[in-house]
Legacy VTK file of the C-alpha trace (Angstrom):
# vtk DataFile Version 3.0
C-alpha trace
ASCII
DATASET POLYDATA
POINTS 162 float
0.000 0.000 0.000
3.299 2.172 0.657
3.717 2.633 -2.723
0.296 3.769 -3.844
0.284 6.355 -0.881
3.728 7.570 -2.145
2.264 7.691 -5.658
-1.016 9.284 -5.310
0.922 12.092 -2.943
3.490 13.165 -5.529
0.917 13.556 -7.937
-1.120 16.022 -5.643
2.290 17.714 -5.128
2.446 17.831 -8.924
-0.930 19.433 -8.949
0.253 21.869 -6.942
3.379 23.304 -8.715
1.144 22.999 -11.900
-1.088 25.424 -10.442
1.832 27.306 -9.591
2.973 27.570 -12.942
-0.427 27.869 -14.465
-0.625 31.652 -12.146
2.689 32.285 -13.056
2.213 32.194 -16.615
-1.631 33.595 -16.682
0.055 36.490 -14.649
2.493 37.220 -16.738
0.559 37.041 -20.224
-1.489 40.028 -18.287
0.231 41.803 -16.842
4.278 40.875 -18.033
4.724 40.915 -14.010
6.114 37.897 -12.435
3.916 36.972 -8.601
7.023 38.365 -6.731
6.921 41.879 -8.608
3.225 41.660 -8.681
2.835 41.791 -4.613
5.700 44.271 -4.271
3.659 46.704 -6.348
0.414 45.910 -4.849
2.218 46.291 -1.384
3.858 49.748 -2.469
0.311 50.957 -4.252
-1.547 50.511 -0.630
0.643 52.345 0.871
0.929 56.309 0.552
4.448 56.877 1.541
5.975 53.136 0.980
9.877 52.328 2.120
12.130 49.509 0.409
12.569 48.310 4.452
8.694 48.377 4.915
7.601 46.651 1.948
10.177 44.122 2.575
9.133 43.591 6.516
5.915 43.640 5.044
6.794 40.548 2.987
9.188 38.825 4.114
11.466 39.361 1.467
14.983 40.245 2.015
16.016 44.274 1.220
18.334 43.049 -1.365
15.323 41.481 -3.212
13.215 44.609 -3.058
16.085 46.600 -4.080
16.024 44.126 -7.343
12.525 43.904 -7.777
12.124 47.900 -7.598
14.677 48.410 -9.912
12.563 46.170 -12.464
9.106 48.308 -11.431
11.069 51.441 -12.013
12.466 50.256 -15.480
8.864 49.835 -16.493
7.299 52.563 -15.437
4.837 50.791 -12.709
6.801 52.695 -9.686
8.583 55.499 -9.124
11.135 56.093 -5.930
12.653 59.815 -4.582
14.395 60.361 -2.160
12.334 61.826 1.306
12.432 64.593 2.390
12.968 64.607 5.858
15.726 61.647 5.415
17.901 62.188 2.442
19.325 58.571 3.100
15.737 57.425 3.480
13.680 56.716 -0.465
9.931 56.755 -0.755
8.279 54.043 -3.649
5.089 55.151 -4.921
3.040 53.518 -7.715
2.819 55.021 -10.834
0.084 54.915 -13.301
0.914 52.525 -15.577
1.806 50.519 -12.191
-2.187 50.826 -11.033
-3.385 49.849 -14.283
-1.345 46.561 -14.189
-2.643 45.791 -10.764
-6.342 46.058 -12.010
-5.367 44.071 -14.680
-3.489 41.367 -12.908
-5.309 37.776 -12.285
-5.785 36.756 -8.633
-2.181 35.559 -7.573
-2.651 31.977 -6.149
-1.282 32.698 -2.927
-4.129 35.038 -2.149
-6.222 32.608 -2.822
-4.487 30.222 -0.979
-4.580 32.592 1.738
-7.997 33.529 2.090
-9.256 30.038 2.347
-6.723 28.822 4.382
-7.135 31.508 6.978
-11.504 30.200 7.098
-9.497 26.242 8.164
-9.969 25.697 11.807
-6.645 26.249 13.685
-6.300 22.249 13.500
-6.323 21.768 10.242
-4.072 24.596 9.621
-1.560 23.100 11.988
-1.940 19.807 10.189
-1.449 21.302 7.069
1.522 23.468 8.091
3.125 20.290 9.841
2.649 18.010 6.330
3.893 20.615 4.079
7.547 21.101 6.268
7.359 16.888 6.993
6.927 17.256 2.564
10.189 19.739 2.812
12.271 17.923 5.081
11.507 14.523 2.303
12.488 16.005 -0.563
15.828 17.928 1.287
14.383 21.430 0.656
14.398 22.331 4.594
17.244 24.783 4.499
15.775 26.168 1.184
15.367 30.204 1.920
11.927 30.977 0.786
9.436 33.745 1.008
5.369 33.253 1.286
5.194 33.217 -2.427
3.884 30.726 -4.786
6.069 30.796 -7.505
8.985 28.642 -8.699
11.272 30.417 -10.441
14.075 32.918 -8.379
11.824 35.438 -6.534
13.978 38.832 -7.737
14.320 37.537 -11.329
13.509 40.147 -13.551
11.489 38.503 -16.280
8.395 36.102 -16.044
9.095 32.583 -16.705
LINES 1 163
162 0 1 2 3 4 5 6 7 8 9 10 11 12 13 14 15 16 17 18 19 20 21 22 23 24 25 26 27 28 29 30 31 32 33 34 35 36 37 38 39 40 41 42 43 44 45 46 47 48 49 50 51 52 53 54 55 56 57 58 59 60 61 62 63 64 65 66 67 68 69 70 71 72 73 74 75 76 77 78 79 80 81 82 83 84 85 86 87 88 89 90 91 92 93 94 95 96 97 98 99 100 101 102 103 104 105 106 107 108 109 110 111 112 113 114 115 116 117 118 119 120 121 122 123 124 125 126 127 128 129 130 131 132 133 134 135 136 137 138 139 140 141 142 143 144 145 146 147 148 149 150 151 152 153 154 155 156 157 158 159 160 161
């Protein structure tokens, strides 16, 4: 019966990074965004005065990968970021046009989707969940793998959709 289980588990993991891949790629063919760059402009948009350091707290994404992701956003034209002006060393990000018209454009990411039904699971089952998922990690030797909250599988600050 081993087998079976083993079987009919890596095929629901399989579902899963299909999914993945199937946002990914609906995402970009909208919006040319990859899920990374899409929630660090959604982040920055809801924000009126928006730091790299608070959009990355916000996140969970390192500063060097906002830095990275910015830079894309600013190449095209979805953010803009000026210095403040009460601390020169300090830069403000807000979204730009163009930048608000590809986040009404933009598909649901799956991880908000993700997120807003997992968050209606009873504690339990979110525990469960949580504990299966790392037990799933620590199988497949991906434990010490640094990853943010994002559904997504190529590099999280690469600059072009996959």
């Amino acid at each position: 019966m081993e087998p079976q289980l083993a079987s009919l588990t890596l095929r629901a993991l399989r579902r899963v990074l299909r999914a993945t891949e199937i946002g990914s790629r609906q995402l970009a063919a909208a919006t040319g965004l990859t899920p990374s760059q899409l929630l660090v402009l959604r982040e920055i948009a809801g924000r009126t005065a928006a730091t790299p350091s608070a959009v990355a707290s916000a996140l969970q994404f390192s500063q060097a990968t906002i830095t990275t992701i910015v830079d894309r956003l600013q190449e095209l034209g979805f953010v803009q970021r000026q210095r403040s002006e009460r601390d020169k060393r300090q830069f403000i990000l807000t979204a730009q046009p163009a930048g608000r018209a590809a986040l009404a454009d933009a598909p649901d990411p799956l991880q908000m989707t993700f997120t807003g039904r997992f968050v209606d699971l009873p504690p339990w089952e979110q525990a469960m969940i949580l504990a299966a998922v790392e037990r799933l990690a620590m199988l497949m030797d991906a434990q010490d793998i640094d990853a943010a909250p994002l559904l997504d599988s190529g590099l999280i600050d690469r600059s072009e959709p996959a």
